[in-house]
C-alpha positions as CSV (number, residue, x, y, z in Angstrom):
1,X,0.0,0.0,0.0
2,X,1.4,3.3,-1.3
3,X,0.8,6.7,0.9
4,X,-0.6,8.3,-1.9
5,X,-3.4,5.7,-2.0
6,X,-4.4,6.1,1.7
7,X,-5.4,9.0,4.3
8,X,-3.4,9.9,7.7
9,X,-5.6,8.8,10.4
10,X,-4.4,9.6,13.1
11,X,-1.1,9.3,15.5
12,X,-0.4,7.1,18.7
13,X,0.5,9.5,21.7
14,X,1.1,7.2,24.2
15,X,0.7,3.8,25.7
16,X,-2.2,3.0,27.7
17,X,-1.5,-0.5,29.7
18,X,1.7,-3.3,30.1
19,X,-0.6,-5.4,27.7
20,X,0.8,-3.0,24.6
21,X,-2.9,-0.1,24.5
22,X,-2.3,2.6,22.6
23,X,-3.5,5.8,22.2
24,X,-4.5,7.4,19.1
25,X,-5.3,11.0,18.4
26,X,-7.5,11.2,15.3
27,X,-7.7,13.7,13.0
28,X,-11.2,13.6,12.4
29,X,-14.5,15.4,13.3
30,X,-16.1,12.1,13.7
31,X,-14.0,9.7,15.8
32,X,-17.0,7.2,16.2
33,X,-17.0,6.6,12.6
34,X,-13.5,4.6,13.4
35,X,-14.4,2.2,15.9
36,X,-15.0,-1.0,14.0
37,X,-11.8,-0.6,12.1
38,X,-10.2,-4.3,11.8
39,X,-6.7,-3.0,10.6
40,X,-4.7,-0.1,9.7
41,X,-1.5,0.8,8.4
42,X,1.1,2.1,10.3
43,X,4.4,4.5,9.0
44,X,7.4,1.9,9.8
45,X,10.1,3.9,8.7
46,X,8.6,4.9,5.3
47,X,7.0,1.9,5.0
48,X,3.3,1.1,5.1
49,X,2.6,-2.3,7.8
50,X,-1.0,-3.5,8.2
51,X,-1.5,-3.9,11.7
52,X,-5.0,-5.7,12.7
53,X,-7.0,-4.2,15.8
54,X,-7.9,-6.9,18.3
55,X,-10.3,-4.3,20.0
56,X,-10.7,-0.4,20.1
57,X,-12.6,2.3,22.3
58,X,-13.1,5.9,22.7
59,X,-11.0,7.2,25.3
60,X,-12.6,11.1,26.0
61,X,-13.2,12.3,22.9
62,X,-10.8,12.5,20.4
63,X,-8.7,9.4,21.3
64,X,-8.9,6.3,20.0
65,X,-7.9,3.5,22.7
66,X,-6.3,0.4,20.5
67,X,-5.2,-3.3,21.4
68,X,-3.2,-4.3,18.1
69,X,-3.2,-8.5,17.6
70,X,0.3,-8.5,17.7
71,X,1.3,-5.8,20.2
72,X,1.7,-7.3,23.5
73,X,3.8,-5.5,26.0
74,X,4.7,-1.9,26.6
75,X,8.0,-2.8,24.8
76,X,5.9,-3.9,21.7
77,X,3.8,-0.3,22.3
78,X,7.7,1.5,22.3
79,X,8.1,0.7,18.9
80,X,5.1,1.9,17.4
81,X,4.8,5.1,19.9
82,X,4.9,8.3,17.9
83,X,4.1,6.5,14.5
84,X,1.5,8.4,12.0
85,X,-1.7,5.4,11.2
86,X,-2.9,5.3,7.5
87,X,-6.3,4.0,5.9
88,X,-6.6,3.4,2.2
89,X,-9.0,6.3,0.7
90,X,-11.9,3.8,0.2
91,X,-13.0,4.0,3.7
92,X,-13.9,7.5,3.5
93,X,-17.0,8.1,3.5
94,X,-19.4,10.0,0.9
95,X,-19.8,13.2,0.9
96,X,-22.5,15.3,-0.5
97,X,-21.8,17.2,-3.8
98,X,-21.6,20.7,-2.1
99,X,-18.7,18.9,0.5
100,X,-15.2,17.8,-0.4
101,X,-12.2,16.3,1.1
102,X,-8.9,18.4,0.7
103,X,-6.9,15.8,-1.7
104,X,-10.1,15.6,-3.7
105,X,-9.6,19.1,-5.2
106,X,-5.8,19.3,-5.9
107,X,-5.4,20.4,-9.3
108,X,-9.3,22.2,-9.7
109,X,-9.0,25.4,-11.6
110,X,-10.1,28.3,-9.0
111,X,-12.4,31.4,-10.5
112,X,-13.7,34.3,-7.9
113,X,-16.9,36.0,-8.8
114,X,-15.0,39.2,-9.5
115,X,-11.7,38.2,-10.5
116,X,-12.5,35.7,-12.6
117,X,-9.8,32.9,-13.3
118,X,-7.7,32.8,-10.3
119,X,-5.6,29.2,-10.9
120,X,-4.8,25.8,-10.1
121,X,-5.5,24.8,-6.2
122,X,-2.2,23.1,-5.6
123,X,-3.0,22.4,-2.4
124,X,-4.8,22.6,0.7
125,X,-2.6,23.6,4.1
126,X,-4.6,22.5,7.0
127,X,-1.5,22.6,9.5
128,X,-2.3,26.3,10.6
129,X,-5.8,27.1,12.5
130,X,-7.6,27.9,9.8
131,X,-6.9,25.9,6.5
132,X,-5.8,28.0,3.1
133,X,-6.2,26.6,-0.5
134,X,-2.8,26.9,-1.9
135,X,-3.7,28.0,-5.5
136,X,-1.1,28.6,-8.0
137,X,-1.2,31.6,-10.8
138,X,1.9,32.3,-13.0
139,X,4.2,31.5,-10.3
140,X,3.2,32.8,-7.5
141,X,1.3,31.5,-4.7
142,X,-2.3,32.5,-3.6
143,X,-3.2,31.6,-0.2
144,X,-7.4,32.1,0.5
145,X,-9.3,30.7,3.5
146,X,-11.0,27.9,3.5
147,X,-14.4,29.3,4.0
148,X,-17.5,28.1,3.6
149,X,-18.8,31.7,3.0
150,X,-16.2,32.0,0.0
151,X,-16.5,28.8,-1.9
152,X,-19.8,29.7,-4.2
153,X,-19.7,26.2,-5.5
154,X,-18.0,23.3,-6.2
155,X,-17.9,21.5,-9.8
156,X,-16.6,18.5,-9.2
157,X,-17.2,17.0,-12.8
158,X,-15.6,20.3,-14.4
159,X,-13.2,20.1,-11.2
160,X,-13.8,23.9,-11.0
161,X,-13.8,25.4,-7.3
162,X,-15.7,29.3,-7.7
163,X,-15.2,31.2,-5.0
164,X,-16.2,34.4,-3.8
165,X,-13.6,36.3,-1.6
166,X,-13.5,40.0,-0.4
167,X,-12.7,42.0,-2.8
168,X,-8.7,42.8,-2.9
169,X,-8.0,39.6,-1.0
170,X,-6.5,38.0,-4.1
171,X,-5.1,40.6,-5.7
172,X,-2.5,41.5,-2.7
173,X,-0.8,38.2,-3.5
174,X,-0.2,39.6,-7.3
175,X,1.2,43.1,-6.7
């Protein structure tokens, strides 16, 4: 299994018993939606391991409480502490046509209701508090909110995001 064929799912944090728990904080708004997981993939080094789930719970709200099949002591749990978990893109679930998931949209022209043609969404950074589409036009970068109130719709069989920013917003990237 490649990365590029899978989502990042979460990381483990920390070990939870001397039988080898983990601890998992998901990146997800919907960490129920995880719990009947039978495997998942863990980052070994660059390398993608299926790992199969012998049980799983909700630990407060965002962590995932795992007992991996072949994890068995917390010298097991040392090896896998810190390490990123994968799922392969198929078990995301459907979204409604208005909704999108960030990878979906990578190379979608961008337009703006007064601009016009904006460029290529390159990519999507998520790692600051509020995510920015990361749209490309004649080399230089164009960094606009992901907003709700500024994507006027999505056309995903055109793959054509139109937005519809405050006026001046995209322009200060291009003087």
């Amino acid at each position: 299994m490649n990365k590029e064929d899978c989502f990042y799912l979460g990381k483990i944090v920390s070990k939870f018993s001397f039988k080898g728990e983990v601890l998992v904080k998901l990146d997800t708004d919907d960490p129920e939606s995880f719990l009947e997981m039978e495997s998942v993939f863990i980052d070994m080094n660059k390398n993608l391991i299926p790992f199969f789930i012998e049980k799983s719970s909700l630990q407060k709200s965002n962590l995932l409480r795992l007992k991996f099949e072949e994890i068995t002591s917390e010298e097991d749990a040392d090896r896998i502490l810190k390490k990123e978990l994968y799922l392969p893109l198929s078990f995301l679930p459907e979204l409604q046509d208005d909704q999108f998931y960030f990878h979906e949209v990578i190379g979608f022209k961008v337009t703006d209701k007064l601009f016009g043609d904006v460029g290529i969404l390159k990519g999507v950074n998520d790692s600051t508090p509020q995510a920015l589409f990361e749209i490309e036009r004649d080399g230089k970068e164009i960094l606009v909110p992901v907003n709700d109130d500024f994507i006027d719709k999505l056309d995903k069989p055109n793959k054509t995001i139109h937005l519809d920013v405050p006026e001046g917003l995209i322009e200060m990237y291009l003087d």
